[in-house]
N, C-alpha and C positions, 0 to 999 in steps of 0.2 A: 543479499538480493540486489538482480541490479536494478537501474529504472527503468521502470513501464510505459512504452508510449502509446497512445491511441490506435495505432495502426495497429499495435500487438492486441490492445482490449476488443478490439470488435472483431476478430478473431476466432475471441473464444469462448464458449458455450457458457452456459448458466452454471451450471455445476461447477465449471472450472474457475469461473469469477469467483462464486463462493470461498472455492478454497485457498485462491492467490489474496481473497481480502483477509480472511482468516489468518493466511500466513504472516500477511504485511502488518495485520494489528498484533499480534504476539511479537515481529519485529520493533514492531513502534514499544509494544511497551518494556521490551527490553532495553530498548535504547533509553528511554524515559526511565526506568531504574538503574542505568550505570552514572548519569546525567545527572540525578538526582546525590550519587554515591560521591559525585564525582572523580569517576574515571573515565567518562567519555571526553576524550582531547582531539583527538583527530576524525573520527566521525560528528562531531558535531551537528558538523550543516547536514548531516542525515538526516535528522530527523523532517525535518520540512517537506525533502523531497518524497520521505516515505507516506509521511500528510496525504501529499499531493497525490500521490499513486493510487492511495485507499480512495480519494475522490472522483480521482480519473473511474476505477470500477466501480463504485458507487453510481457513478452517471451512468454506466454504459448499462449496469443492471435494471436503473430504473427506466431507463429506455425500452429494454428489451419486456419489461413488464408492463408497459403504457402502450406498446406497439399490439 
């Protein structure tokens, strides 16, 4: 998955944040059990930015739910 920017999160509908965060946390937590194994060498700095992504739609959902 690549990275998500703001201009792509407000975009798109409720439904669909749901499922891009859904996707992004099974990402994250797969990255977080190779990491753990260690075999994550070259994705490393992934995980941060996937962080970052789940935050980004996090904001945008609680927006669109305070709006």
């Amino acid at each position: 998955m690549s990275r998500i920017t703001m201009k792509t999160v407000k975009g798109l509908s409720e439904k669909d944040l749901k499922n891009k965060i859904q996707e992004s946390r099974s990402e994250l937590a797969k990255l977080r059990v190779d990491g753990s194994k260690g075999t994550l060498r070259k994705e490393s700095g992934k995980i941060k930015a996937v962080r970052r992504d789940i935050a980004r739609m996090l904001t945008r959902l609680n927006e669109m739910k305070n709006q």
